[in-house]
PAVEX-505052 format. One line per 8 residues: their letters; for each residue x, y, z of N, C-alpha, C. Coordinates in steps of 0.1 Angstrom, whole numbers. Layout:
! PAVEX-505052
A = X Y Z X Y Z X Y Z ~ ...
This chain:
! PAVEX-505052
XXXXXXXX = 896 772 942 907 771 952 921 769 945 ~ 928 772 949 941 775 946 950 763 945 ~ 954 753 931 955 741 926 974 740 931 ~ 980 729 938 994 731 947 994 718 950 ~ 996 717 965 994 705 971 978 701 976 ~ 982 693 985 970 685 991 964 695 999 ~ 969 708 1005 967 719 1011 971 724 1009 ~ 966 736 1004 970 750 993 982 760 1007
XXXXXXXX = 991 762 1003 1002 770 1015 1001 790 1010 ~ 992 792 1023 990 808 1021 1000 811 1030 ~ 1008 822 1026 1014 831 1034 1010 847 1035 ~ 1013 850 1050 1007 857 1057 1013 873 1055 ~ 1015 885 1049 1028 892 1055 1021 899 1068 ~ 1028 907 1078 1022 913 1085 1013 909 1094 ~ 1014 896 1099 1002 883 1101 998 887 1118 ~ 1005 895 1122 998 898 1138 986 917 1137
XXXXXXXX = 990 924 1126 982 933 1125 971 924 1122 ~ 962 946 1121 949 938 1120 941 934 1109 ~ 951 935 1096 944 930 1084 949 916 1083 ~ 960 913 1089 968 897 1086 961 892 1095 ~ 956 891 1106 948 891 1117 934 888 1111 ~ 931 893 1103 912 891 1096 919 879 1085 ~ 926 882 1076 928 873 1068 927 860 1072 ~ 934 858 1084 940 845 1087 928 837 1095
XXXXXXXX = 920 846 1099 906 841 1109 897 836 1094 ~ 895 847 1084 890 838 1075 889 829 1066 ~ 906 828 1063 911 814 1060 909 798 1066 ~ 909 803 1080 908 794 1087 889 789 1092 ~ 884 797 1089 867 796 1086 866 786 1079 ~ 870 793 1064 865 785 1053 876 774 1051 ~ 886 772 1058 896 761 1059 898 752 1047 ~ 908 744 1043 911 739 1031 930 746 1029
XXXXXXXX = 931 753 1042 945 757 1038 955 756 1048 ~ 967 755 1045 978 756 1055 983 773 1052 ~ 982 777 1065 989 790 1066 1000 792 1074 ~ 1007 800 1067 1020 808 1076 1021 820 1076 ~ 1018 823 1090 1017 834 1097 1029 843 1095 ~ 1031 853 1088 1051 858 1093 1049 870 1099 ~ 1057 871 1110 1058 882 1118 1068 886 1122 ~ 1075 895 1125 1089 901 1129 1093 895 1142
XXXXXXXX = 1080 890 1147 1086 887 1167 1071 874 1169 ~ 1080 861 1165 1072 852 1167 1068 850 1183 ~ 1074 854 1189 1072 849 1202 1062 866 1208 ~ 1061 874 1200 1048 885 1206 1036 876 1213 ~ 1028 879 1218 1016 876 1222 1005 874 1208 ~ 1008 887 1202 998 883 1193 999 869 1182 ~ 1012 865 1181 1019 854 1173 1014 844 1180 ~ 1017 841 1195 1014 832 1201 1001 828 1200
XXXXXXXX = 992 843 1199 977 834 1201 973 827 1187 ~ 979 835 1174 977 827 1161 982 812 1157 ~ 989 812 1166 997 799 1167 990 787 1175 ~ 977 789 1180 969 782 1183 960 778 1178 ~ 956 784 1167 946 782 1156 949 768 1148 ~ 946 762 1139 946 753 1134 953 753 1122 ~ 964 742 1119 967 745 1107 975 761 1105 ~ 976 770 1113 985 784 1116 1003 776 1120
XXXXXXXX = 1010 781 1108 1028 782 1114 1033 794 1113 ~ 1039 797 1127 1041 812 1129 1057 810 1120 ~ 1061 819 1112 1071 822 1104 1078 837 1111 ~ 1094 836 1109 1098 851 1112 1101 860 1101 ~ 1098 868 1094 1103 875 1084 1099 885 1086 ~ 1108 899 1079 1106 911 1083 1103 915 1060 ~ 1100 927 1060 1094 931 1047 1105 939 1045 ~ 1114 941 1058 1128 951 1054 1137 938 1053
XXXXXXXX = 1139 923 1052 1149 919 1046 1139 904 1039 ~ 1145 910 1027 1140 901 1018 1144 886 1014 ~ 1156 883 1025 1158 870 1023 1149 863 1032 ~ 1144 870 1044 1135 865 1052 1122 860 1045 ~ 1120 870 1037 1107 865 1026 1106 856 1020 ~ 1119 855 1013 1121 842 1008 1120 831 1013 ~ 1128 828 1022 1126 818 1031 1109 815 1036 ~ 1102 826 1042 1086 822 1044 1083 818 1030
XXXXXXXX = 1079 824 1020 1071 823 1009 1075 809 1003 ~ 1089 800 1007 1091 787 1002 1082 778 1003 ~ 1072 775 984 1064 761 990 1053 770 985 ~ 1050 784 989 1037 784 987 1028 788 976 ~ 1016 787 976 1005 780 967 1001 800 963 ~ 1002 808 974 997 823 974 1000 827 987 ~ 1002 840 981 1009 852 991 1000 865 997 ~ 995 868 1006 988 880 1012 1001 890 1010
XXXXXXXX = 1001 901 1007 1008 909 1010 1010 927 1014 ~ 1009 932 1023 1006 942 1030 1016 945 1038 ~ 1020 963 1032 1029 971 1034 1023 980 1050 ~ 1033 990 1055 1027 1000 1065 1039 1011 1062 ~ 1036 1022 1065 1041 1032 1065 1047 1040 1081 ~ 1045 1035 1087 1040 1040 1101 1054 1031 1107 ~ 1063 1045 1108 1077 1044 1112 1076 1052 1130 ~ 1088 1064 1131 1088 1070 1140 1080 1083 1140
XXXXXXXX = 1071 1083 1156 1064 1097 1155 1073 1108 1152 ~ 1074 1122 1151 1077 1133 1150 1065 1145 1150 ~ 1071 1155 1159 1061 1165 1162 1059 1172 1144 ~ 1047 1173 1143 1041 1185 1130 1042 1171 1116 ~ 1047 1163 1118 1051 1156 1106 1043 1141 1110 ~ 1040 1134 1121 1035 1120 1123 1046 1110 1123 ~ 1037 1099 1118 1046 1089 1118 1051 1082 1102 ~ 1044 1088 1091 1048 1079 1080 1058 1083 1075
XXXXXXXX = 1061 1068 1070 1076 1079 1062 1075 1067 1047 ~ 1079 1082 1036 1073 1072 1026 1085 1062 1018 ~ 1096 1065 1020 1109 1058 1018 1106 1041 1027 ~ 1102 1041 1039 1100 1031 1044 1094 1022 1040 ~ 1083 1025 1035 1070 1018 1028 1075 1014 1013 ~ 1080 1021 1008 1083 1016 993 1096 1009 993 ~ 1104 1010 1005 1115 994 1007 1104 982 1009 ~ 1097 982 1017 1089 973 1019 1085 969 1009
XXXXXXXX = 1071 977 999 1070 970 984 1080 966 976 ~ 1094 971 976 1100 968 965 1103 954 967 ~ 1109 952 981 1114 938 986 1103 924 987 ~ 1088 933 987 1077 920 988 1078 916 976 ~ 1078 923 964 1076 922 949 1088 912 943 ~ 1102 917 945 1114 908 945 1112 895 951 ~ 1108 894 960 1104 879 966 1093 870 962 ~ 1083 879 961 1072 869 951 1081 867 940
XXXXXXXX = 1084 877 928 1089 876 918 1100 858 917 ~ 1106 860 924 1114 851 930 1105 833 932 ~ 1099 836 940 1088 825 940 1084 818 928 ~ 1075 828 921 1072 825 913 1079 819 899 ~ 1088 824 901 1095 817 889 1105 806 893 ~ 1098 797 906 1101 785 908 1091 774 906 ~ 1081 779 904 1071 775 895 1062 773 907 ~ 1057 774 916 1048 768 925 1036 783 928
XXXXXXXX = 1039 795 931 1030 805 935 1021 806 922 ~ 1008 804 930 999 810 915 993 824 921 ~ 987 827 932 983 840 932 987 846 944 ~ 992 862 944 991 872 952 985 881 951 ~ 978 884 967 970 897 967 979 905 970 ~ 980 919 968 986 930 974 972 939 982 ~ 973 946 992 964 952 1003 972 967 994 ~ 966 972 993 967 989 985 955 998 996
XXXXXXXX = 951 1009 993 943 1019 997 932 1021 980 ~ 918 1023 982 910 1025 979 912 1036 968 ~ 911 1040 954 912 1052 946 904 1057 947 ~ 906 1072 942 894 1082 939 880 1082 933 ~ 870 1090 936 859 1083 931 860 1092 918 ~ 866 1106 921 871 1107 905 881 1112 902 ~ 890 1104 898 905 1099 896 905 1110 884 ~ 899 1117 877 907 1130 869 909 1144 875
XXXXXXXX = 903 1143 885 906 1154 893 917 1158 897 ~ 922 1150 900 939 1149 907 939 1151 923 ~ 928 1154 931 927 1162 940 943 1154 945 ~ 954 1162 955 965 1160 961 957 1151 974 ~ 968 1138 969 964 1127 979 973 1128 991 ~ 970 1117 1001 979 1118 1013 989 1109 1006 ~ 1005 1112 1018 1015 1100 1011 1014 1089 1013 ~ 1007 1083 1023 1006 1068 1028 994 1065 1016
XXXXXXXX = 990 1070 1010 980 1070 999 988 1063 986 ~ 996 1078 981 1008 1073 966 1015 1063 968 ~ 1018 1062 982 1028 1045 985 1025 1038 979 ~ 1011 1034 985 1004 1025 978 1002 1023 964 ~ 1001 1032 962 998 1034 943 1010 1035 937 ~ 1018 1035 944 1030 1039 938 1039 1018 936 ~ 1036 1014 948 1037 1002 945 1026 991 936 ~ 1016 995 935 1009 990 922 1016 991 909
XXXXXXXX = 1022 1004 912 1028 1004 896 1039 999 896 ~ 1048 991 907 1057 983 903 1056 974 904 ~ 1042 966 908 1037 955 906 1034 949 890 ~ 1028 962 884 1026 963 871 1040 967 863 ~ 1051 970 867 1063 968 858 1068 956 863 ~ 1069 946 870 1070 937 875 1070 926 866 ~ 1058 927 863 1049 916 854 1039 906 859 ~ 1037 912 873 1034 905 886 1018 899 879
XXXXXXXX = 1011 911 873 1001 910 876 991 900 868 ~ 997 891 861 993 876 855 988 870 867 ~ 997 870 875 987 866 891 988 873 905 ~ 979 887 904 979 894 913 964 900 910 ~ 960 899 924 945 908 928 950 919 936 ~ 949 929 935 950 942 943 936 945 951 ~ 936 942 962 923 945 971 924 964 978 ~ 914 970 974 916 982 976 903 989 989
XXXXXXXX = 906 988 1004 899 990 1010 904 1006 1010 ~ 892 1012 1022 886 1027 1023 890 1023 1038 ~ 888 1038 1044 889 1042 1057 882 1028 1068 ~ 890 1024 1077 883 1021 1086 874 1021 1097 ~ 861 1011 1099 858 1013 1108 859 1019 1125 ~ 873 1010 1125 885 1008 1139 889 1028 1138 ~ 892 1028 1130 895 1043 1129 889 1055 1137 ~ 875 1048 1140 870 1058 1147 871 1053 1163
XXXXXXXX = 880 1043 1171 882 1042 1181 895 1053 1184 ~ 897 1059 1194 912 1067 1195 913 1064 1211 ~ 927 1063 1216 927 1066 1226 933 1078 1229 ~ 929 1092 1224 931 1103 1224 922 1106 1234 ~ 925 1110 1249 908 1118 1254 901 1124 1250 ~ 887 1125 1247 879 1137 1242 873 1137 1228 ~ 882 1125 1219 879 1124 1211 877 1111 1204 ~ 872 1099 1212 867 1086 1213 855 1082 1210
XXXXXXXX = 853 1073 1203 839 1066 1199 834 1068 1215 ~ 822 1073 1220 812 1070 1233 801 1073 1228 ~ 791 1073 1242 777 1075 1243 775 1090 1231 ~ 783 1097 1240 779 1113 1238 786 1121 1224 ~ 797 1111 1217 806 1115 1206 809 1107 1194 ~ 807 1110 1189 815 1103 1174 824 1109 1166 ~ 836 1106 1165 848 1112 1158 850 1111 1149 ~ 853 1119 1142 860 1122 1126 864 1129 1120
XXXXXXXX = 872 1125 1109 884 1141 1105 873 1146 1095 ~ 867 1146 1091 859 1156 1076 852 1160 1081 ~ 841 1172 1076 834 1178 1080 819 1172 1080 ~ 810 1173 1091 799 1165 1090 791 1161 1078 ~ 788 1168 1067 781 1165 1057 783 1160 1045 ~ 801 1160 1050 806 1150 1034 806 1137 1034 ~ 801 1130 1026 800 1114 1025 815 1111 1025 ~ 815 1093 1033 832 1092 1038 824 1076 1034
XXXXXXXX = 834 1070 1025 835 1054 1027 839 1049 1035 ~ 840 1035 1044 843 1033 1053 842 1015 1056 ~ 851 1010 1059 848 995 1056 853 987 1074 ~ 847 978 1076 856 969 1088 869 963 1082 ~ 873 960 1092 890 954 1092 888 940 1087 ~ 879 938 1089 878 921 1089 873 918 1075 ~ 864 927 1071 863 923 1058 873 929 1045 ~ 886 929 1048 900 928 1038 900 912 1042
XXXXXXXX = 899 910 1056 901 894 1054 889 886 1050 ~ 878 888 1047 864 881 1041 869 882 1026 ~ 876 895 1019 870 894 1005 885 888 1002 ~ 896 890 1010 910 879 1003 911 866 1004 ~ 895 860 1012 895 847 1014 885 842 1001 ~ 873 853 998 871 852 985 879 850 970 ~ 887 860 974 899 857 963 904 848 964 ~ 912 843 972 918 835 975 914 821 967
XXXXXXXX = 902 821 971 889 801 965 883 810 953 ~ 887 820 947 880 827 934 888 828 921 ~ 905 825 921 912 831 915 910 833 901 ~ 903 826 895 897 830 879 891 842 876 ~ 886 842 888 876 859 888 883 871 889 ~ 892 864 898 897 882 904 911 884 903 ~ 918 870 895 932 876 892 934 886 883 ~ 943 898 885 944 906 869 936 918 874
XXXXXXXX = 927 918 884 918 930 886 926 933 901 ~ 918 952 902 918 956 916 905 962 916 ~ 903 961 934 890 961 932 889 970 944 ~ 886 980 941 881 993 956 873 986 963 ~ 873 983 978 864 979 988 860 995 998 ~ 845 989 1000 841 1003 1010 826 990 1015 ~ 822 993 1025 808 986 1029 799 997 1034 ~ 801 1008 1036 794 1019 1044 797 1037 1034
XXXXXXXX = 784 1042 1029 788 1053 1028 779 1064 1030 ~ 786 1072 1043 775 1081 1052 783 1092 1056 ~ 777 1101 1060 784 1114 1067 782 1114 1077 ~ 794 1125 1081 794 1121 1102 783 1120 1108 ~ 772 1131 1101 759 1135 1113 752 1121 1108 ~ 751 1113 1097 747 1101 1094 751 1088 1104 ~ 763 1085 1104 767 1081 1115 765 1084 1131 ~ 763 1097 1136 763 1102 1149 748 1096 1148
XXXXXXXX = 739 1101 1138 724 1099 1144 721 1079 1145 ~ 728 1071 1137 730 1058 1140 731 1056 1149 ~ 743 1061 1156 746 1057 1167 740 1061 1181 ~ 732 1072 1178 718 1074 1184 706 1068 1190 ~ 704 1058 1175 692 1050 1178 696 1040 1184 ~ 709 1034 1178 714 1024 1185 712 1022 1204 ~ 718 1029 1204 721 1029 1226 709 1033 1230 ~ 696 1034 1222 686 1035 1230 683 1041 1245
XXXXXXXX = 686 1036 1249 681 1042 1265 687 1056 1270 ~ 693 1062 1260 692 1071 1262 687 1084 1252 ~ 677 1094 1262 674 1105 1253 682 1112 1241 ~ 693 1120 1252 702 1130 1242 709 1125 1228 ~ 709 1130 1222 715 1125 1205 735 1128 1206 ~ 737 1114 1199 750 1115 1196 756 1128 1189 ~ 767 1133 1189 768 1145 1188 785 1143 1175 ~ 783 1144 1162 795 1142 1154 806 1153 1157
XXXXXXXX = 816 1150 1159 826 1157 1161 839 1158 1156 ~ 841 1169 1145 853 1168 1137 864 1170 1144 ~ 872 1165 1147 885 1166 1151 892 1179 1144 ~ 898 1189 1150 905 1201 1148 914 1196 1137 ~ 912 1203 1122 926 1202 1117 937 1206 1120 ~ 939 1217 1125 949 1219 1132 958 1211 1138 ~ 947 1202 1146 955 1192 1157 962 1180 1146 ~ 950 1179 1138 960 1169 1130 972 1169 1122
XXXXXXXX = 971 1179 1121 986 1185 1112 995 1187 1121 ~ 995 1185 1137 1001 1186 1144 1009 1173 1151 ~ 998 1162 1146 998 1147 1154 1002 1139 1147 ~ 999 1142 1129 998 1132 1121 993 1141 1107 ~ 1001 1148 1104 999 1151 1090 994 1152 1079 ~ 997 1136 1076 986 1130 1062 980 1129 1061 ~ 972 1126 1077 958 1126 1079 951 1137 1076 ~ 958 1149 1076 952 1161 1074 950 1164 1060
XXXXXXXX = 960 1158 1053 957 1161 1042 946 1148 1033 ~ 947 1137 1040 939 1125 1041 926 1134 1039 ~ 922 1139 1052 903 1145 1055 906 1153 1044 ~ 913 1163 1036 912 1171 1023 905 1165 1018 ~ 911 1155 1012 913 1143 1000 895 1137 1001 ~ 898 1134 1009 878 1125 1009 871 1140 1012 ~ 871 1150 1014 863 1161 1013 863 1164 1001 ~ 874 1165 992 871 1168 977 867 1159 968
XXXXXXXX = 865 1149 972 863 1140 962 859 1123 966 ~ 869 1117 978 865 1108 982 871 1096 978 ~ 867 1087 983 872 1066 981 862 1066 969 ~ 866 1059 962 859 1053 948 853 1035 944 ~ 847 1035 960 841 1019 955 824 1019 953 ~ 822 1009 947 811 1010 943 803 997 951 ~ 801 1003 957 793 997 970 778 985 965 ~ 772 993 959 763 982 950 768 972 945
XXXXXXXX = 778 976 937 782 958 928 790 951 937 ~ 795 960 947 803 952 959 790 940 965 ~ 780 948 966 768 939 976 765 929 968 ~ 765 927 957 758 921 943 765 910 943 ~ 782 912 940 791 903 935 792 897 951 ~ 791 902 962 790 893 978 781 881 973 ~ 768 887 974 759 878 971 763 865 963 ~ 768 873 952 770 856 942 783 847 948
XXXXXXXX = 793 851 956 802 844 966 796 838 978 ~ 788 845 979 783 838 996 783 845 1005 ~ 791 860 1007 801 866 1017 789 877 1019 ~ 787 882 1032 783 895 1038 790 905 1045 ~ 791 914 1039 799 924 1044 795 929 1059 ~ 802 933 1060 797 939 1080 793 954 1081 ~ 782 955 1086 774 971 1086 782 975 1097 ~ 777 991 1091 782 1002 1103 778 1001 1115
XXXXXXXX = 760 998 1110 755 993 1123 758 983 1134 ~ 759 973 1129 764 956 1129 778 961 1142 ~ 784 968 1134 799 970 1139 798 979 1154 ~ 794 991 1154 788 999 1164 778 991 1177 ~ 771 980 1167 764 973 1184 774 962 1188 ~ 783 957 1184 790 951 1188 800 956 1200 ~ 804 971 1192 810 979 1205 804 986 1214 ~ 789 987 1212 783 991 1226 781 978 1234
XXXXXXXX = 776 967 1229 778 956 1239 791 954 1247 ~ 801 958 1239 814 955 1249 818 965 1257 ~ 813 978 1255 811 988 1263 803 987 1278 ~ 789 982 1273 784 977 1283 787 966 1295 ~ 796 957 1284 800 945 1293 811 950 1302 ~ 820 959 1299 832 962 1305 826 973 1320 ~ 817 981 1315 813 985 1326 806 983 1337 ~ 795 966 1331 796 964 1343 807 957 1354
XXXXXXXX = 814 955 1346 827 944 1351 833 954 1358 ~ 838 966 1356 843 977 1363 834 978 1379 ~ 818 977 1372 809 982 1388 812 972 1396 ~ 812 959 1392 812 948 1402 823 953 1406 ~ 837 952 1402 849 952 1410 850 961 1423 ~ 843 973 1415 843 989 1426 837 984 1435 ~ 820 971 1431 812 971 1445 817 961 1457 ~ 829 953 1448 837 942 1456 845 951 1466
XXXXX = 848 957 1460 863 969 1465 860 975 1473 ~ 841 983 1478 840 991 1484 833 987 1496 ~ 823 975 1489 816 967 1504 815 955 1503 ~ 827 949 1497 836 934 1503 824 927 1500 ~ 820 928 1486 812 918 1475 819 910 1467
């Protein structure tokens, strides 16, 4: 655990998404810490509900002004820190913009830097994206991809990284929810940008917040390193037929369904160049020693499967909640 006060003071960046959002649930699990939540609009809903948690102080700071950073990070013991790229849509181009994202790194970096040589911060994670499984290839990455790597390497001219973990997750689980019609996690479909047969790593949201709570009570182990995270690696028709057995009661087989490149190069870009990228080559975590080194922590990662019955149970639950209403609605039940 992280040696400070009488309660170690984690701060949050980004603390209402959904990686600040896992972090902060499993901080608060394994408890022993004061956190500060920072978020651009404390008064959102999602701030408010964090602000009910225990030991959670909602903070206002934005990653575009770095005196706001300052002000949160005063006091603390370690810093979560996680950038987004995901500016204004635009047709054929999406929404990232990569100027955006690398203000954001430069100004998180400046402000830890800052911290720290007040003498009190001992470690920061940075949240990055997953490397190549083989990194001599070069295969052309997406940009919300180099962001990220691109601010590693000013973490590392920095001199940050005496106390910095770089946590490097893979595609998400959540990823495959859309509310696009037609092309949504259901009974009869499974979505994805690659082509059915290529292996795609794939991790839950929540465990960026399981392994930075790891880090977090581990720092001898994991300062100085980055570490690719993935918990799942399967191909679409792998996935579709899971999800098959899963919902049981019914005969017909889930059916994998690549999303049109076309469409994505039309919606969202980098995504398109994203599905390239894992078609040629792929996320580079090593999933075995990931399970190994859980083990000797304590921590279990969350299955594909695990993840998938979760959302058919709430699938379930929601529709019968729908039928009652309709049967209230239609014969005054």
């Amino acid at each position: 655990m992280i040696k400070g006060s009488e309660r170690p003071v984690i701060s949050v960046t980004m603390a209402t998404g959904r990686q600040g959002r896992a972090v902060i649930r499993h901080l608060i699990r394994k408890g022993g810490f004061q956190i500060r939540a920072i978020t651009r609009n404390p008064s959102s809903p999602n701030a408010r509900k964090l602000a009910e948690y225990p030991n959670v102080e909602i903070f206002k700071g934005d990653l575009l002004d770095q005196s706001s950073l300052l002000r949160a990070f005063s006091e603390s013991d370690g810093v979560f820190g996680n950038t987004t790229p995901t500016k204004d849509w635009k047709l054929f181009k999406g929404s990232m913009s990569r100027e955006y994202e690398l203000e954001q790194g430069r100004n998180l970096i400046e402000a830890v830097k800052t911290i720290r040589s007040q003498g009190r911060l001992k470690h920061f994670i940075f949240s990055s994206i997953c490397k190549a499984k083989e990194p001599g290839k070069n295969h052309r990455a997406p940009g919300h991809f180099q962001n990220k790597w691109n601010i590693e390497e000013l973490i590392y001219a920095a001199g940050l990284m005496e106390i910095t973990t770089i946590l490097r997750p893979s595609s998400y689980f959540e990823n495959f929810e859309s509310d696009l019609p037609g092309i949504n996690l259901s009974y009869k479909t499974f979505p994805g940008l690659i082509e059915p047969n290529k292996p795609w790593q794939t991790i839950a949201v929540d465990d960026v917040g399981l392994w930075a709570m790891a880090v977090f009570n581990n720092p001898n182990k994991f300062i100085g390193k980055g570490i690719n995270l993935a918990g799942e690696e399967m191909t679409g028709n792998q996935m579709a037929h899971l999800l098959t057995k899963l919902k049981r009661f019914e005969d017909k087989p889930v059916q994998y369904f690549k999303i049109p490149r076309s469409l994505l190069k039309v919606l969202e870009h980098d995504l398109a160049t994203m599905a390239e990228w894992i078609e040629r080559g792929g996320y580079g975590a090593n999933i075995d020693e990931l399970k190994t080194l859980g083990n000797e922590l304590g921590i279990q990662m969350t299955s594909l499967s695990s993840w998938l019955s979760y959302k058919l149970a709430v699938q379930k639950s929601d529709f019968k909640s729908k039928k009652i209403i309709f049967q209230s609605q239609v014969y005054g039940q």
